[in-house]
N, C-alpha and C positions, 0 to 999 in steps of 0.2 A: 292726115285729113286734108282735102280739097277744099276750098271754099272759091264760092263761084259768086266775082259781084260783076253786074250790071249798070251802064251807066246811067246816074241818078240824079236829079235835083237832091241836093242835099238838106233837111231838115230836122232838129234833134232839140230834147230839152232835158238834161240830164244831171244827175249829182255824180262827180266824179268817184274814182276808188282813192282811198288814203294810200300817203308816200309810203311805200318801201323805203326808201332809202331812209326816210326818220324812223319806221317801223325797226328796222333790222338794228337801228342804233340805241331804239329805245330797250330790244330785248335785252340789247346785249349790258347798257348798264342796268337794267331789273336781276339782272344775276350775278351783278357784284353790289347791289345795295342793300341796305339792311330795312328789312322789312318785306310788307305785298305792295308791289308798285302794281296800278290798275290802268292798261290803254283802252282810253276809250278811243271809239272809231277806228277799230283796228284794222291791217290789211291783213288779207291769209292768201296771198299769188303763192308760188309755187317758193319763192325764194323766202320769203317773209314766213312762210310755212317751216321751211328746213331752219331758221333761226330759233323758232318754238321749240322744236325739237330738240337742236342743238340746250337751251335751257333745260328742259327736261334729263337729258344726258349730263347734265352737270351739275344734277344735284336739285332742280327749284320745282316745285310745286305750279304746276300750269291749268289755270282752269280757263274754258275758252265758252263762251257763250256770242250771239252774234252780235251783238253790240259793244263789246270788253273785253280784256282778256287780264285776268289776275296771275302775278309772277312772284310766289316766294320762293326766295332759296332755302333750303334743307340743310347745307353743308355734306350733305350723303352722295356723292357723285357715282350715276345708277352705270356709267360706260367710260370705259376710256377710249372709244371709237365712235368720233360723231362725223356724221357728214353736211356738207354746205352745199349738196347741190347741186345746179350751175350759177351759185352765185358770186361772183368776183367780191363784190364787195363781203360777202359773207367771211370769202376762207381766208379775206386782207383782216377785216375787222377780229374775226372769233377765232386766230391766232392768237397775238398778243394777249386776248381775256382767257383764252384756253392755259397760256406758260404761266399764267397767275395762280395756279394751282400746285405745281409742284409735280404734277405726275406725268408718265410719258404718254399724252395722250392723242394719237391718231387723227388724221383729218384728212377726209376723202371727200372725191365733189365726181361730178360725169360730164358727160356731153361735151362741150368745147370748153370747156372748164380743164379738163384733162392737157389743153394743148394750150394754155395760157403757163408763161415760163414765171416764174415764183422767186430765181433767186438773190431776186432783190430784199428778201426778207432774211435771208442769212445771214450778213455782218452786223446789222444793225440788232437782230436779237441777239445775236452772240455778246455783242458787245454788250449788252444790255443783262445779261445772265442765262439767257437759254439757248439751246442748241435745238437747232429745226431739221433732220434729215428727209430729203427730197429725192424722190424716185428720178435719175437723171434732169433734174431741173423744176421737175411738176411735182403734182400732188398724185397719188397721197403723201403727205407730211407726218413726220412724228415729231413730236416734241422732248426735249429731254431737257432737264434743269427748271432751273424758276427764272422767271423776270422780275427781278429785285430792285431793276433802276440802274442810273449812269449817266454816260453820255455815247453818243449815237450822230451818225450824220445820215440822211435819209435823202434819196435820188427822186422829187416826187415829179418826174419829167413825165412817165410813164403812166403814172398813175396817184391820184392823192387817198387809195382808199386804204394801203398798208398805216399813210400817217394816222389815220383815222382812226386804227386799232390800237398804236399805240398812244395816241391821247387819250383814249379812253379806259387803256390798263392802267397806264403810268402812275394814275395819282393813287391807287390800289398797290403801288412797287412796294416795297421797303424802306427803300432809301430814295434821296432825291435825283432827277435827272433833269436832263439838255437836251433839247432834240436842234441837232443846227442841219435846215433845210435849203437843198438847194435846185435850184430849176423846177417848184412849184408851178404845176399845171392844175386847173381846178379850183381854183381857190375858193370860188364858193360853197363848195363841199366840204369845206375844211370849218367854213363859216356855222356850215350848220353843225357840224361835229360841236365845234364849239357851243355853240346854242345850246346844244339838250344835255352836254354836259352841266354848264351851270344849272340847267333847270333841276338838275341832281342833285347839286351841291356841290361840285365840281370847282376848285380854281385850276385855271392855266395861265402862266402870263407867257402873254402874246407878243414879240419881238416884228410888227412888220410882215409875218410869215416868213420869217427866214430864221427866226432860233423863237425857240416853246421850252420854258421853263418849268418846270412840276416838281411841286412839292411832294415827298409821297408819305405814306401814312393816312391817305386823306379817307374817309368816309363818304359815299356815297346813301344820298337818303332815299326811299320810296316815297314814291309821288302817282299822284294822280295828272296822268299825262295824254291830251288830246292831238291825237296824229291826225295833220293835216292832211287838204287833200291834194292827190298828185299831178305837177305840172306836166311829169314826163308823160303820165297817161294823156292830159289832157291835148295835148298838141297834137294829137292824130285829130282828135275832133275841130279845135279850134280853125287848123288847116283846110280842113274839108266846108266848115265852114264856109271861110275865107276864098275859096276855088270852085263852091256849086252853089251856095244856098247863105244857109244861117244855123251856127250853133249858139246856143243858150248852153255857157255850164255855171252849175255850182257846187259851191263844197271846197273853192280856192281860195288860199290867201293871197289877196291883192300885194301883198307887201313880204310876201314869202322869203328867205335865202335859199330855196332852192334855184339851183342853178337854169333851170330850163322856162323858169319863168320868164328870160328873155324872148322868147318866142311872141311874146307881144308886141317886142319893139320892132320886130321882124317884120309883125304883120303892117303895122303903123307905117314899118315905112315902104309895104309893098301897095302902100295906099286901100286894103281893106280896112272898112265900117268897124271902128273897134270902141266898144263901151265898156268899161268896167266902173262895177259898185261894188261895195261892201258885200253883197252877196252873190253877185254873181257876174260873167264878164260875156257878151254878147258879140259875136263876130259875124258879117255880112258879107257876101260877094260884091265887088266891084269890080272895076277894071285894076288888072294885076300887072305893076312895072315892075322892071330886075333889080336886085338888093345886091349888095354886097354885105358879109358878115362873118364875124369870128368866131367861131365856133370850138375856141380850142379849151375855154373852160367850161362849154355843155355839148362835147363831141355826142351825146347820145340823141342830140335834135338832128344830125345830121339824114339820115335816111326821111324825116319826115320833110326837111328841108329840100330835099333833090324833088318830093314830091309838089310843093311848094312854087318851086324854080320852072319846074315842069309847065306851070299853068301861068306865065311869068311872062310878060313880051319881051323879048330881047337876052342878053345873057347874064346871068347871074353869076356872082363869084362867092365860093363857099371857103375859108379857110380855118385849117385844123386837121389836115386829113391826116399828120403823123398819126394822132389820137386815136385813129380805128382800127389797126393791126390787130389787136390782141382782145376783140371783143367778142360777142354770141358766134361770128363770124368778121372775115376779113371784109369789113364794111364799106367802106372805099372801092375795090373789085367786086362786091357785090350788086352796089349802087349804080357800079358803072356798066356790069354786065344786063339784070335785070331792068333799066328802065332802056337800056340799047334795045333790047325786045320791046320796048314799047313805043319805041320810033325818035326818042328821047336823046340828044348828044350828050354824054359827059365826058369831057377830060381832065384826066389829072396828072396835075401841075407842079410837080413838090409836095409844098403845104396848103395845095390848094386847088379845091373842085369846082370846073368851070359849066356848066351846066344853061344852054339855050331851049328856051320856053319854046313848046310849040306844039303840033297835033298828036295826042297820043292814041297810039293804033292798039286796037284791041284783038279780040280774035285768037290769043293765045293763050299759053299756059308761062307762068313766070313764078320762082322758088323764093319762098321767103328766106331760102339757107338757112331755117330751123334756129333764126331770128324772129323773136316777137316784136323788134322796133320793124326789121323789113315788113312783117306783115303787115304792121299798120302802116306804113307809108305806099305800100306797092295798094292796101284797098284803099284809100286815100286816092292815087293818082288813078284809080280805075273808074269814079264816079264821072272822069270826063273823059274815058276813052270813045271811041267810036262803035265798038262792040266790046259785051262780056271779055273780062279776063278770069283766068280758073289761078289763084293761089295754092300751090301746094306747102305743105307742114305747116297748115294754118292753127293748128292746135300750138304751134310757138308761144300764141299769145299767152300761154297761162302761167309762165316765167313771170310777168310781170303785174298782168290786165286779164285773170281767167273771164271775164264776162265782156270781151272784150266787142266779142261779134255780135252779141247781143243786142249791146246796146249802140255798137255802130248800125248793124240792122233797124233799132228806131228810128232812125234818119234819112232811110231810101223811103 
């Protein structure tokens, strides 16, 4: 799918869509708790969708209405072949909860999911009691053995969403384990793992993020749990905001740990108009100076940030760009090729994307690389090109934000 925007004053008043990333974490402990755990405010993207699923496939009773979604488990597991997707975090996280079972059960994903390398989950579950075989490095995965518990050293340089799966099995193990972590990237990802697990019932004792103690034997209880709403969605619009007009959102938590809720210090200090209350957070256009910022514990702001920079006086410096390799797409060569088409300089630096503000030329056609964060930053930077730009694989968005054009359409 094509999608054709035009350059726009920008103007929007919106409730944003609920986290994924809390979504996918809340299924995954509803299918090892005892009891119906009920999400209100749920998300259903494409990814958040394949987690549902994946509960289903493992046995839990899933009734989905549009304001909730009730999750008991059955113990009757209806498949031993579930699939995650293209979600990274899905087939990191619903490994570990999948070897809690005992059976050998299969885990397939698609799209650039296929080409994202896995075997950083091999020693650490081995050690831990199960065996993972990987199609030369990727998925699909089989499981074999159970994850009973141990001790484990985990590489979270790469990525923090494998740690994430197994804090959330671990206390379900058998026996107690160690998890000793090193070269933690993300860390507030790890923060929020931690969060909905206690909201569970959950203990972990927390070392610094560098060793995770778990008791196991533990019980996880069903809860009545409100999924917040999502920052990563939100930053394509607060952006746009911030670079044509004015967004209005609500439905955030001002005081969130999701990781991307930095995007406001960003704006603060790109000197846009920024209000936040309890209900909702307001951003204005003004004049836009260059930022520098790190972006290696919310590499996924990255593409909205180049669009950001774009409208920016002077040169901005983005760093974290190892963090992009292994994403929807190689994001950093994306970044640098797609907004080149749009008259845009980026260079990259090592760890780090240099990016000078300045006219962006329209008139063409630029790929989201079948990337949902590219497509929201490439329609982002089009509201101030000089002519129409046409998006292609704009249907990307539904990985994360299906109603994404929609509601960015309220705002031209």
């Amino acid at each position: 799918m094509d999608k054709l925007v035009k350059p726009s004053k920008y103007n929007v008043s919106l409730t944003i869509p609920s986290s994924k990333s809390y979504m996918q974490r809340a299924v995954a402990l509803a299918i090892l708790a005892d009891g119906t755990t009920v999400l209100k405010n749920p998300d259903f993207s494409n990814d958040s969708s394949s987690a549902l699923k994946i509960a289903e496939d493992l046995g839990c009773e899933v009734v989905r209405t549009e304001n909730q979604v009730s999750i008991t488990p059955t113990g009757k597991i209806k498949s031993l072949n579930v699939s995650v997707g293209e979600a990274g975090l899905g087939l990191r996280l619903f490994t570990p909860v999948c070897a809690l079972f005992g059976e050998n059960i299969t885990i397939s994903g698609k799209g650039s999911l296929l080409k994202r390398p896995m075997t950083m989950m091999e020693k650490p579950m081995e050690d831990l009691g199960a065996t993972i075989l990987l199609s030369s490095g990727y998925v699909p995965l089989t499981i074999h053995g159970k994850l009973i518990g141990g001790f484990a050293e985990i590489d979270g340089n790469e990525s923090s969403q494998f740690l994430t799966g197994l804090l959330t099995a671990l206390p379900k193990a058998e026996q107690n384990s160690v998890l000793t972590v090193m070269n933690l990237k993300s860390v507030p990802y790890v923060q929020m793992t931690l969060d909905i697990i206690k909201k569970f019932g959950g203990v972990i004792e927390n070392l610094d993020f560098k060793v995770f103690r778990i008791l196991g034997g533990q019980k996880y209880s069903a809860t009545e749990y409100q999924v917040e709403g999502d920052w990563s969605s939100a930053a394509a619009h607060l952006v746009a905001g911030a670079v044509s007009g004015k967004a209005v959102i609500k439905g955030l938590n001002p005081n969130s740990l999701q990781a991307d809720r930095a995007i406001v210090s960003v704006l603060q200090q790109v000197g846009a108009d920024v209000v936040i209350s309890e209900n909702e957070i307001v951003v204005s256009k003004k004049s836009l100076r260059r930022f520098e910022f790190d972006a290696t514990d919310c590499p996924d702001l990255f593409p909205v940030l180049a669009s950001l920079a774009a409208n920016c006086s002077g040169e901005s410096v983005i760093r974290g760009v190892k963090r992009l390799a292994h994403k929807e797409s190689d994001r950093a060569t994306a970044i640098k090729e797609e907004f080149s088409k749009l008259g845009i300089e980026v260079v990259l630096d090592g760890d780090f994307m240099r990016i000078k503000g300045g006219k962006i030329s329209g008139g063409i056609t630029v790929s989201s690389r079948n990337d949902h964060r590219m497509a929201f930053s490439l329609a982002v930077a089009a509201l101030n090109a000089d002519k129409e730009i046409t998006i292609t694989e704009a249907q990307s968005v539904s990985k994360s934000y299906p109603r994404f054009w929609e509601d960015f359409e309220k705002g031209l």
